[in-house]
N, C-alpha and C positions, 0 to 999 in steps of 0.2 A: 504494500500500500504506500503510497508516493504522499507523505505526509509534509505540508511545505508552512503549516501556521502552526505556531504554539504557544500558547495560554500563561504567563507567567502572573501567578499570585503569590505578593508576599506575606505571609502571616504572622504575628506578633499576640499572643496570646487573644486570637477572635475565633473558638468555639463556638460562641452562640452566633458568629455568623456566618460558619464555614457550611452548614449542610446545606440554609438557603443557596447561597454560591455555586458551588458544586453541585445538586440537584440540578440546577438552571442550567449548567452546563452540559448534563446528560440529555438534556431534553431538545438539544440545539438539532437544527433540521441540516448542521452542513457538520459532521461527522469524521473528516479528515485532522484531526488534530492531535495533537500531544498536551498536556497539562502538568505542569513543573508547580509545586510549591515549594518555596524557600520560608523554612520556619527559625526565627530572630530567637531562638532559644526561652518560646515560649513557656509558661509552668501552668497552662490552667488545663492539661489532659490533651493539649490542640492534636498531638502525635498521637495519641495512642485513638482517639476518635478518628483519624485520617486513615490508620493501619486498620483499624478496626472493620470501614464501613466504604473505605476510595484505596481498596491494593490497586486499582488500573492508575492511582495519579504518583507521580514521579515527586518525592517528596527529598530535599536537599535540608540538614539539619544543623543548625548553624548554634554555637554555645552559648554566644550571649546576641542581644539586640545591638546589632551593627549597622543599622539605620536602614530607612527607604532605601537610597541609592545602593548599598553596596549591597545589597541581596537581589535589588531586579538585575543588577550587574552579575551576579551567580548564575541566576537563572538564566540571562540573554546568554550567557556564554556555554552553559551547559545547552541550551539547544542550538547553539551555531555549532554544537560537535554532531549534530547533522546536516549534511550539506545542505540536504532537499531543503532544510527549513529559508524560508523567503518572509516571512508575516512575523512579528512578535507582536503580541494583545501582553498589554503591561491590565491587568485589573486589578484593585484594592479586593480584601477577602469581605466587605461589608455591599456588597454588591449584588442585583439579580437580576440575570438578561432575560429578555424577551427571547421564545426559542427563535427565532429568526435572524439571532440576534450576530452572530458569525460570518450567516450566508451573506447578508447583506453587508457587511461591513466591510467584506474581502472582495464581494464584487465592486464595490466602491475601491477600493485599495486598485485594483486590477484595472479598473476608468478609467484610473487616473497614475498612473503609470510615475508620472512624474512629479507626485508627489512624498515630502517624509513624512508624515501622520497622519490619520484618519478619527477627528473627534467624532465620536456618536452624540446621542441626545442623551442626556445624562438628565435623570427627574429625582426628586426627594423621593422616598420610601412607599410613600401613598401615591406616590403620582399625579399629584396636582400641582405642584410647582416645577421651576427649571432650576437643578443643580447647574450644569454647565452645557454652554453651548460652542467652547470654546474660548480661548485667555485672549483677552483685552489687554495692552500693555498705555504706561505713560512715562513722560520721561528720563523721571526720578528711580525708575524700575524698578518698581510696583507692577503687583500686575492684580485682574479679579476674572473672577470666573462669568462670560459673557452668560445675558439673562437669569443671574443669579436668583434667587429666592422670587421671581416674576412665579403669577400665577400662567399657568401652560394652555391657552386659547389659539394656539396654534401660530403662533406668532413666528416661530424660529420654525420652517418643515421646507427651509429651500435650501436645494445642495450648495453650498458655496466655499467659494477661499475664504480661510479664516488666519487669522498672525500663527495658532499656534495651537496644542490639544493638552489638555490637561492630565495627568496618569493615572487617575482614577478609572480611568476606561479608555483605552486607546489602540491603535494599531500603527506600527515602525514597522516601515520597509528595511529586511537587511540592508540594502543598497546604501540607504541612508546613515543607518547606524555605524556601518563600517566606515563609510568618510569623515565621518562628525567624528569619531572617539577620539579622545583624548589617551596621553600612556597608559599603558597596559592594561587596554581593553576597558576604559571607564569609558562607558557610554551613559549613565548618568554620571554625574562629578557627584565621588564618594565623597570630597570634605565638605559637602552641604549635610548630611546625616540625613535631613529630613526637610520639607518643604521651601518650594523656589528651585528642587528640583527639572522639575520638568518643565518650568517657563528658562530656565536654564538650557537646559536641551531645545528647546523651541527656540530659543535665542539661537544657537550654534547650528541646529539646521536651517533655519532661515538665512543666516550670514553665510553658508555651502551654499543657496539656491534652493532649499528645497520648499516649495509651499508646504500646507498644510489646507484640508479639505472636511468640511463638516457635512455628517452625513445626516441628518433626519429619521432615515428609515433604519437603520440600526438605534435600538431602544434599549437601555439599562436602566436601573433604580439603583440607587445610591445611598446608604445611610450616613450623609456627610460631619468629617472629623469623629467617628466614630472611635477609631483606634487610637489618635491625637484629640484630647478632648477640644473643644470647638474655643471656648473662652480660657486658654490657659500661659501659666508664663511662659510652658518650656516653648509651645509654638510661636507664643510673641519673640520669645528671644530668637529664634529662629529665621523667623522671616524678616527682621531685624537685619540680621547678621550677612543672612545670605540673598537680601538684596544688595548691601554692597558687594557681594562679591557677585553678583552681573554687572554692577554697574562697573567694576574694575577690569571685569573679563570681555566685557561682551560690546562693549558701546565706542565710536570712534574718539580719539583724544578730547576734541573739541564739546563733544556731547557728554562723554566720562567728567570733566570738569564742570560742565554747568549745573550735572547731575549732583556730585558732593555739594558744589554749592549752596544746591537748593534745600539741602537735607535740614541744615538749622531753622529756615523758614515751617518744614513740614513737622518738626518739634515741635516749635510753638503751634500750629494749627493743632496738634495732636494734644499737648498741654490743654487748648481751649476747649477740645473735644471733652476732656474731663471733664474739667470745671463744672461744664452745661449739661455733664452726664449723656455723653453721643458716644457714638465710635463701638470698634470692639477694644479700644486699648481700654477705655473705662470700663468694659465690663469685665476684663481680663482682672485689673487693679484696683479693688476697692477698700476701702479700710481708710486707715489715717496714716498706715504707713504705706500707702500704695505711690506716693511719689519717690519716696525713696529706695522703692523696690525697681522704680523704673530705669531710675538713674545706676543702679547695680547691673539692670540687665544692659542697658544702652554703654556702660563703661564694659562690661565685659564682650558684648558683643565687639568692640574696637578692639580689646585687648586680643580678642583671636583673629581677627583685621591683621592686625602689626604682627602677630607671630606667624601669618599666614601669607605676609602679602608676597615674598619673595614667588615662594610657589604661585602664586595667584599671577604674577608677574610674568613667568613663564606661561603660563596656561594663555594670560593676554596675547602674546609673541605668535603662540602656535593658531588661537583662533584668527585674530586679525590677516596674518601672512596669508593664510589660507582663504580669505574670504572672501568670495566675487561678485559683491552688488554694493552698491556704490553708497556713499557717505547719502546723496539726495533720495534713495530710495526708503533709507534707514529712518532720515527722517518723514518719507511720508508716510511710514506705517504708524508713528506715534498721529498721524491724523487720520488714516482709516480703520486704523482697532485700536482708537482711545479709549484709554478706561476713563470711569467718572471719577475724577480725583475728591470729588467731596464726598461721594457715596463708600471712597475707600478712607477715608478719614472719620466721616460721621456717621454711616453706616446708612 
């Protein structure tokens, strides 16, 4: 059997969400697949329910939690040790596809030939809102997840070019994967641990040339920030951190500079965001000592900044050299998949 897509879910202590997951996937109507889970050195039984009730899924068992990136990295690599493999589907384990949900996303993949990702329509749990429709970026790089939290009236059901897909549900062309990586074989950048990930990789395949393509008719549900709780420090420090490190890696000199710049100005917005009780950084930090909690996490996030920048410097050198569309292109993507910079501030 000529198996050329493969399924990579990373797991982190999500039992109660692995049966819906995999269930969903037995029931997919295109059949040709492989399914790799990489388990973060889970403790809530996630192994022994996996052995127990899925021996067909390929299960990679890792000792401690070594973040997002470096486990889908396990996984892309363990199924590039089959040639035939052509498709990797990165999906979160808090997920459950429509069974259609394969065929069509690969026939979308196979359209469109010439592009690196394949965002699906990604809905909240019940299905009445839009998780993602695809990543919005703005200058300061940030990014949100397009028609987030909208109610779903059909607004988003046209196939188009999008900036970029988000890895909660997605599909990478080997083709792409293999151009864009960075040393030894990071196709997500492992020193992100964990989110801005994959607006990261969206960054580096977009600077190769590769579009990105939203499909509509491939459907998922989502239980969003399930495994990362949704309002919490360790994510704020996070996408804290590992915004600068796109904006250091990924953006032209002249635009990396106006972007640091801007960053004290988006403090203080963020500051007022409290004050008036808006944003998610206020509901992240509340208390009395939530200001000084912020200031811990925004001083440590620099402080791995400056222990990081050297590598991060390199990594600059190797994406830039390589990248073939132009400084004017770069910037008309911050004007046709703008994000709402106030909607990412005040929520």
């Amino acid at each position: 059997m000529n198996i050329e897509v493969a399924v990579i879910i990373v797991n982190w202590n999500g039992k109660k969400y692995l049966e819906i997951c995999l269930e969903s996937l037995k029931m997919q109507t295109f059949k040709d697949f492989e399914t790799i889970i990489v388990d973060n050195g889970s403790i809530d039984d996630s192994l022994a329910f996996l052995e127990n009730n899925y021996p067909e899924v390929k299960i990679i068992k890792l000792e401690k939690n070594s973040g997002f990136s470096f486990a889908n990295n396990v996984g892309i690599k363990k199924a590039f040790e089959n040639s035939e493999i052509k498709y990797i589907i990165a999906l979160n384990n808090d997920t459950k596809l429509e069974a259609n949900f394969i065929q069509k996303i690969i026939e979308c993949a196979k359209n469109n030939p010439g592009f690196g990702s394949i965002q699906p329509k990604v809905l909240n749990f019940d299905g009445t809102k839009i998780d993602c429709t695809g990543i919005l970026i703005y200058p300061e790089m940030s990014a949100q997840n397009r028609g987030y939290d909208e109610m779903d009236r059909g607004q988003y059901e046209k196939e188009e070019e999008i900036f970029g897909s988000s890895a909660c549900a997605v599909v990478y062309s080997k083709e792409a994967l293999e151009k864009i990586k960075l040393p030894e074989n990071n196709y997500f950048d492992e020193d992100y641990f964990a989110y801005y990930e994959d607006v990261d990789l969206a960054w580096r395949l977009r600077l190769a040339g590769f579009e990105a393509c939203y499909c509509p008719k491939a459907r998922v549900l989502h239980v969003h920030s399930a495994t990362g709780i949704k309002f919490s420090p360790f994510k704020k420090f996070y996408l804290h951190r590992n915004q600068y490190y796109n904006i250091i890696k990924n953006l032209p000199f002249w635009m990396m500079v106006k972007a640091i710049l801007f960053m004290p100005i988006r403090y203080l917005l963020v500051l007022h965001g409290m004050l008036i009780k808006k944003g998610t950084v206020s509901k992240t930090y509340q208390g009395s000592s939530n200001s000084m909690n912020i200031i811990k996490s925004i001083s440590k996030g620099w402080l791995e900044i400056i222990k990081n920048l050297p590598n991060l410097i390199k990594k600059r050198k190797l994406i830039q050299k390589s990248k073939i569309v132009s400084n004017w292109e770069i910037k008309e993507w911050f004007k046709i998949y703008k994000a709402d910079f106030k909607k990412i501030i005040y929520g």
